[in-house]
C-alpha positions in Angstrom: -26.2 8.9 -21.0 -27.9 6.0 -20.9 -27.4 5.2 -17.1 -26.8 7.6 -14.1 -24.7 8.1 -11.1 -27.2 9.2 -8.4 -24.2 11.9 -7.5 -25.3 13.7 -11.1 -28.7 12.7 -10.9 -30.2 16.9 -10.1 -27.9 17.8 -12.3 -28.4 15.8 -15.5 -32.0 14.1 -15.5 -33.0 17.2 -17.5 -31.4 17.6 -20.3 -30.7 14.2 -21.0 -32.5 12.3 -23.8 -34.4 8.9 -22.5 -33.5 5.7 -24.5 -35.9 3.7 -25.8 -34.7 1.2 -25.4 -34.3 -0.7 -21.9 -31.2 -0.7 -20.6 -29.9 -3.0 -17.5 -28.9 -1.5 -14.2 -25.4 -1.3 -13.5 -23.0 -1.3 -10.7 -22.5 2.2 -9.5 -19.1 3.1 -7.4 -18.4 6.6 -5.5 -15.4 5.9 -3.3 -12.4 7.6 -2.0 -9.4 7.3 0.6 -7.8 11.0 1.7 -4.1 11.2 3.7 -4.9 10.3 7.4 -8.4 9.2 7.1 -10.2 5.5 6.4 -11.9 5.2 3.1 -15.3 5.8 2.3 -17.3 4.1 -0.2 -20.9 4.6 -1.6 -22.4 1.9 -3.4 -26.1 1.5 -5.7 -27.4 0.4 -9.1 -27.7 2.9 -12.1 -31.2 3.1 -13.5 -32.4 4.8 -17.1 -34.2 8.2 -16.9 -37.5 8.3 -17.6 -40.4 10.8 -17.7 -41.7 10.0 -14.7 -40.8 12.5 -11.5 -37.6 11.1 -9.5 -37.9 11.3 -5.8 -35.1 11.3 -3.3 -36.7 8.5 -1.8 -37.1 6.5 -4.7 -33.2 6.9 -5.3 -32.6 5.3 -2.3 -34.3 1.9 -3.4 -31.0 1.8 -5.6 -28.6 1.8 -2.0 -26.7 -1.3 -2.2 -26.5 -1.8 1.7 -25.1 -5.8 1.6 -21.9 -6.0 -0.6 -18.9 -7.4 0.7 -16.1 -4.0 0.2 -12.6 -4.6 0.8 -9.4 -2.3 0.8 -6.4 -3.5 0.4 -2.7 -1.4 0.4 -0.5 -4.4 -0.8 0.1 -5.4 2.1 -3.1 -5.7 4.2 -6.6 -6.3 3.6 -9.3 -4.5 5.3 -13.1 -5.5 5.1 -15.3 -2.6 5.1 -18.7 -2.5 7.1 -21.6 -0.6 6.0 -23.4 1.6 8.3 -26.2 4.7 7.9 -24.8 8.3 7.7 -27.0 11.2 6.8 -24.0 13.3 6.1 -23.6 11.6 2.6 -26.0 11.0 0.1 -27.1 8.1 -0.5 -27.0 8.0 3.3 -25.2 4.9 3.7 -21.3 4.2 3.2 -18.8 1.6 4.2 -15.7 2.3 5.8 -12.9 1.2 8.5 -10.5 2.9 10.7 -8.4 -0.3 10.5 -6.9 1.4 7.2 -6.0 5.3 6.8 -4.8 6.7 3.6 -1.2 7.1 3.3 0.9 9.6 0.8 2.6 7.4 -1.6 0.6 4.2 -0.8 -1.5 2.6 -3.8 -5.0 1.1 -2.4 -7.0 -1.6 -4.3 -10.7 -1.7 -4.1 -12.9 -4.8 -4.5 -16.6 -5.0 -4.4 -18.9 -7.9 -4.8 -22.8 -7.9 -4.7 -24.7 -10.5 -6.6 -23.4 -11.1 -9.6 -21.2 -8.0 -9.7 -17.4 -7.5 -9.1 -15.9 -4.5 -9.3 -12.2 -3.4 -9.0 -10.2 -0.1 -8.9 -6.5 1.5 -8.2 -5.8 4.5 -6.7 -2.9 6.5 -5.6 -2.7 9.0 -2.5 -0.3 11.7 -3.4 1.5 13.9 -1.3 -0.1 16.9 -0.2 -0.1 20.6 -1.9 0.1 24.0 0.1 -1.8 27.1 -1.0 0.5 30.0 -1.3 -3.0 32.4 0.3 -6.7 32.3 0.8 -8.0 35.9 -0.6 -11.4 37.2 1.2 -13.1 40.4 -1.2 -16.0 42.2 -0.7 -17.7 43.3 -4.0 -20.8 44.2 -2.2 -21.9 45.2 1.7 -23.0 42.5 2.2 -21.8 39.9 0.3 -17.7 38.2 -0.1 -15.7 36.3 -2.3 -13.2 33.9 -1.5 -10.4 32.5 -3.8 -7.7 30.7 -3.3 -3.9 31.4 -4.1 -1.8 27.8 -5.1 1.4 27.4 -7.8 0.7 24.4 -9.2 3.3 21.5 -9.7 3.5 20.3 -13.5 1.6 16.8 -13.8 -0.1 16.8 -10.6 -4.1 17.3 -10.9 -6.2 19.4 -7.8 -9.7 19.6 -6.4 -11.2 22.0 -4.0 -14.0 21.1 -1.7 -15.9 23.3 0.6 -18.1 23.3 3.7 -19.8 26.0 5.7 -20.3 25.3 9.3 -23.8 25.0 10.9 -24.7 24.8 6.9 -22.9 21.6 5.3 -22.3 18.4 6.9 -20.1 17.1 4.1 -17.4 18.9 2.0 -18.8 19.6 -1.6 -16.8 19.9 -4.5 -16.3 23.7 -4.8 -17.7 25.0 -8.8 -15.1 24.6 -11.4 -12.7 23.4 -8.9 -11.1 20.7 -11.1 -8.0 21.9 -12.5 -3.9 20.4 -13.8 -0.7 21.7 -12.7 -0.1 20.8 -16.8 1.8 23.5 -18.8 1.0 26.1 -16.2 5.3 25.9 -15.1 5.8 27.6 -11.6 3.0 30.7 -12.0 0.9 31.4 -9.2 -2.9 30.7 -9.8 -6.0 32.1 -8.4 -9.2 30.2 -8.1 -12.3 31.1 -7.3 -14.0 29.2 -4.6 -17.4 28.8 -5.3 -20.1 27.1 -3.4 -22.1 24.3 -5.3 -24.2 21.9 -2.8 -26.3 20.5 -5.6 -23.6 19.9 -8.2 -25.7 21.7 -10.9 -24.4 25.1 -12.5 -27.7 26.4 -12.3 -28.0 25.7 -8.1 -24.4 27.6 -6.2 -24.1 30.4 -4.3 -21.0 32.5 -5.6 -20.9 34.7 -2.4 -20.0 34.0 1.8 -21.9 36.3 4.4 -20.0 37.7 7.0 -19.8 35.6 10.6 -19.8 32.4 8.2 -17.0 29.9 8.7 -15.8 28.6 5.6 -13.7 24.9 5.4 -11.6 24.6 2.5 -10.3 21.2 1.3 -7.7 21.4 -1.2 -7.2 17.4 -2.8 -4.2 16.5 -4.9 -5.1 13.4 -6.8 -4.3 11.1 -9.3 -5.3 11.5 -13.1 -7.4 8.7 -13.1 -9.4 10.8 -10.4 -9.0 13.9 -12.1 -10.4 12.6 -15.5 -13.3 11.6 -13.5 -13.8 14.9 -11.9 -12.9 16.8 -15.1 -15.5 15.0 -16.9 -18.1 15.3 -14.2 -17.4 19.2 -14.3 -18.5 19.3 -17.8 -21.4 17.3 -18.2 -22.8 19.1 -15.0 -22.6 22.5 -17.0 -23.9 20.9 -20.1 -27.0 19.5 -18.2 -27.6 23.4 -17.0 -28.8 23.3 -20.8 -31.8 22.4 -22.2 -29.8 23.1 -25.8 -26.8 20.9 -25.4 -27.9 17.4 -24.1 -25.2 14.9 -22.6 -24.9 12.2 -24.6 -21.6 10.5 -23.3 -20.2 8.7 -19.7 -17.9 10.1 -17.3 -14.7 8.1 -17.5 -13.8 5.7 -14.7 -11.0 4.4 -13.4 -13.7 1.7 -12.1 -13.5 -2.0 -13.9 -16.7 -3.8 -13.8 -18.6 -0.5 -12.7 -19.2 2.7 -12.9 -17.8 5.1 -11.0 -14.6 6.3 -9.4 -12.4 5.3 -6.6 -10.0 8.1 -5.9 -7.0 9.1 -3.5 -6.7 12.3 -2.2 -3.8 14.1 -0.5 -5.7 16.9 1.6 -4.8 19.5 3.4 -7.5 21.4 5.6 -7.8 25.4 6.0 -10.7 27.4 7.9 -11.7 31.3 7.1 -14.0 33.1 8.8 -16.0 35.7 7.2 -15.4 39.4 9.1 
C-alpha cells in the first residue's frame, strides 16, 4: 500500500513494503452516520511510509481541520462544523445535530479542501436484534463474551465495543465483520473480542469481572461492509512480517480514500459478575 489511512496506520506500517518512488498525499475520509445520531466525519492527508519512526504527533500534522463537509438526505443540506474531540483519533471531527441518521434514508457526503472534492452514498438500514449476549468463564478470573444474532440473508453486521472508565469511543470488536449471505435463518455465535489498536497482535480476548461492557451491533450497507471486510484482513496480514499488504481497502469514497458508512445500531450493556 502505497498510501495509508491513519486508522491502519499501528497496524500496517510494519509489514508494509516502502515505495521508492514518491507518491502524492491523498485525500483521506473516515465518516459515518448511525440511526438517531448526527454524522461524524474525520478528515486528513495519506502520506507514504517510510523508515523513519512515526509519532502520534506527527500524524496529526495530516488533520485536515478547514474543509467545508456537508450532509445532505435529499432533501436537506446540512453544513458540518469541525471541532476538537479527544474521544476520536485523529482528535478532531465535524458533525451537526441539525441532521440524525434515519433507517431507510440515503445520505450524500461532500467534502472540499484545496483542490480536493470528495463524494460518497450511504444507506442507514434498519436495525438488527441479537437473539442473547453469552458471558463464560474459562478461567477464575478471566470471561468471555459472545454474542447470539440470526442473521438476515443480504444484510452485512459489525460489532463495536466499549468498556466503561476504559474506552471513550466504541472500537470495532476483532473479527467482527461478517454477511447474513448463505447463512439462511441459523443462529450464529460470535465472539466479542476487544481490539483498541486495530492490530491482531494488540486485543485482549478476556473481560474481568465488575467491568461494564457496551456492545454496538451495526447493520450496514455492502459498500461499508466491503470496506470493513477488507480492513479486517489487511489488519491480520500486517500482524505478519511474512505476508506484506500490498493492495487498498475498497471505498465507497470518489475522489478519496476512505469510507462513509450508515449504520443501523442498536445499543446493549453487560456487566461482568
Amino acid at each position: 500500500m502505497k498510501k495509508f489511512l491513519p486508522v491502519l496506520l499501528l497496524s500496517c506500517l510494519v509489514s508494509c513494503t516502502p515505495s521508492p518512488e514518491a507518491a502524492e498525499d491523498t485525500l483521506v475520509v473516515e465518516g459515518w452516520i448511525e440511526s438517531g445520531l448526527p454524522p461524524v466525519v474525520m478528515l486528513t492527508t495519506s502520506f507514504s511510509p517510510s523508515e523513519e519512526p512515526t509519532t502520534l504527533s506527527s500524524l496529526e500534522d495530516h488533520v485536515i481541520k478547514w474543509a467545508k463537509v456537508t450532509v445532505s438526505d435529499g432533501t436537506s443540506e446540512v453544513v458540518l462544523m469541525g471541532k476538537s474531540d479527544r474521544n476520536y483519533y485523529p482528535p478532531y471531527i465535524y458533525t451537526s445535530s441539525y441532521i440524525l441518521g434515519e433507517p431507510g434514508k440515503t445520505y450524500t457526503l461532500k467534502v472540499d479542501y484545496k483542490d480536493y472534492h470528495a463524494e460518497a452514498k450511504t444507506t442507514v438500514p434498519l436495525p438488527s436484534a441479537l437473539d442473547s449476549i453469552a458471558v463464560k468463564q474459562p478461567s477464575d478470573t478471566i470471561y468471555t463474551l459472545s454474542a447470539f444474532m440470526t442473521p438476515r440473508s443480504g444484510e452485512y453486521y459489525r460489532f463495536f465495543l466499549r468498556i466503561e472508565g476504559r474506552d471513550e469511543a466504541y472500537v470495532p470488536s476483532m473479527n467482527g465483520t461478517f454477511s447474513g449471505s448463505g447463512m439462511g435463518s441459523s443462529q450464529v455465535e460470535v465472539p466479542l473480542v476487544v481490539n483498541r489498536s486495530l492490530s491482531s497482535w494488540d486485543y485482549r480476548e478476556g473481560f474481568r469481572k465488575g467491568e461494564k461492557v457496551h456492545i454496538r451491533l451495526s447493520t450496514m450497507d455492502r459498500s461499508s461492509w466491503e470496506f470493513w471486510s477488507d480492513f479486517e484482513e489487511v489488519s491480520a496480514m500486517a500482524a505478519s512480517p511474512v505476508f506484506p499488504v500490498r493492495y487498498n481497502i475498497r471505498s465507497n469514497v470518489v475522489g478519496a480514500e476512505g469510507y462513509w458508512a450508515g449504520y443501523g445500531s442498536v445499543y446493549y450493556t453487560v456487566t461482568i459478575e
